[in-house]
C-alpha positions in Angstrom: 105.2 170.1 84.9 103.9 173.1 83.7 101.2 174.2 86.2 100.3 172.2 89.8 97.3 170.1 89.8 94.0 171.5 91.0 92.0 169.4 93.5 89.7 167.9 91.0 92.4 167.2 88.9 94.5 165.3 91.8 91.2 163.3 92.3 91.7 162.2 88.6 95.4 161.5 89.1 95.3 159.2 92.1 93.5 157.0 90.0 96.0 156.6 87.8 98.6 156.7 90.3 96.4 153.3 91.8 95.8 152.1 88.2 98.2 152.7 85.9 97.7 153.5 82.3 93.0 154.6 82.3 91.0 155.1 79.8 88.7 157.7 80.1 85.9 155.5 80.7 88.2 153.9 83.4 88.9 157.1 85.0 85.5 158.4 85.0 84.1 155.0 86.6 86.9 155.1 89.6 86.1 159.0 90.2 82.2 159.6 89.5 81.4 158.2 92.9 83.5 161.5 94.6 83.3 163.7 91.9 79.7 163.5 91.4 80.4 164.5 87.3 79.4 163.3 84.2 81.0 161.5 81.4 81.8 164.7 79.4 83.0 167.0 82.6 85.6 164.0 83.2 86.7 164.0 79.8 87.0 167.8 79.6 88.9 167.9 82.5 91.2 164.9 81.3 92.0 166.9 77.8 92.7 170.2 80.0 95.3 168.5 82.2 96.5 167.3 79.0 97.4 170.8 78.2 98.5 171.4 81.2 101.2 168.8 80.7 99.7 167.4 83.6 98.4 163.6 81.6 100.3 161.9 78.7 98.0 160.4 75.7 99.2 156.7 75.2 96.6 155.0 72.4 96.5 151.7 72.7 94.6 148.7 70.5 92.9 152.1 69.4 91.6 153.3 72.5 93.1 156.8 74.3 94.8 155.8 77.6 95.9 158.4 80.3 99.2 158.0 82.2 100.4 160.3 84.4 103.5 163.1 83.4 105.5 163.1 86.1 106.0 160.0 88.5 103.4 160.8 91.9 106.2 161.4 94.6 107.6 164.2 92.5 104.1 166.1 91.8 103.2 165.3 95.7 106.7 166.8 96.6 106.0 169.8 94.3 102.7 170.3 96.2 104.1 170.3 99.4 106.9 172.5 98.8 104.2 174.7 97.6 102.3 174.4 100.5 105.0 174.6 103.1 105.8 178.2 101.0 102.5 179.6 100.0 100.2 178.8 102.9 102.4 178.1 105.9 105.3 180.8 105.1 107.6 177.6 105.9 111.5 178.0 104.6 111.9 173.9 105.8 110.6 171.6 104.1 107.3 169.7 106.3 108.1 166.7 108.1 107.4 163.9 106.0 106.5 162.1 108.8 103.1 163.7 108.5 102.1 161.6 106.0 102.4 158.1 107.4 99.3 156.7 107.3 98.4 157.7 104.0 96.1 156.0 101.8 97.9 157.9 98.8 101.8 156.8 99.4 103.5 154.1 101.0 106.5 153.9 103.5 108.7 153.4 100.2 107.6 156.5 98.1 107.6 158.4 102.0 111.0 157.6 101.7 111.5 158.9 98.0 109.4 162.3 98.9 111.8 162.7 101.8 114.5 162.9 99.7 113.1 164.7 97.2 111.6 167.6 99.0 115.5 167.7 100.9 116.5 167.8 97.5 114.3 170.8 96.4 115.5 172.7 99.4 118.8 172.5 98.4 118.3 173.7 95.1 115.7 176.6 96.8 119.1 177.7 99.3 121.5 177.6 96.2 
């Protein structure tokens, strides 16, 4: 991935994460309510992540869709490392623990993002 998600941007990737494949109708429909955005804002931002290399474009029958670039565990796992780095000074990776509960992962992908952010620690020590 070329560049971390911002917040607004995560807003419009968990509904892909729950959906699948969106257009940007579909996307803008499951995210106005939080976002509070019009039509155009949503697709602006969609097309910027797109840069980013944050969204593939998949047409389909015609119509844009939006799937995500990477899979969700490894951009949540990239997030957290950040965060563990950046904001908490952390050289350990956070408990994954912390997250059960979440409306955003289940107890499989907690699993996966356990043994990812172990993963990317190695790699950090190396």
């Amino acid at each position: 991935m070329s560049s971390s998600p911002s917040s607004s941007e995560l807003r419009l990737l968990q509904a892909i994460w729950r959906e699948g494949r969106l257009s940007a109708r579909e996307i803008h429909d499951a995210t106005e309510v939080q976002s509070g955005w019009s039509y155009s804002a949503t697709r602006k931002t969609l097309d910027r992540m797109v840069e980013k290399g944050l969204l593939d474009i998949e047409p389909v029958h015609g119509i844009k869709t939006f799937t995500a670039a990477q899979p969700k565990v490894e951009t949540l796992a990239g997030l957290i490392r950040d965060f563990g780095r950046n904001v908490l000074g952390a050289d350990a990776p956070l408990p994954v623990s912390m997250f059960t509960g979440s409306s955003v992962i289940d107890a499989d992908e907690i699993a996966e993002l356990e043994d990812m952010l172990a993963r990317l620690n190695e790699e950090d020590d190396a």
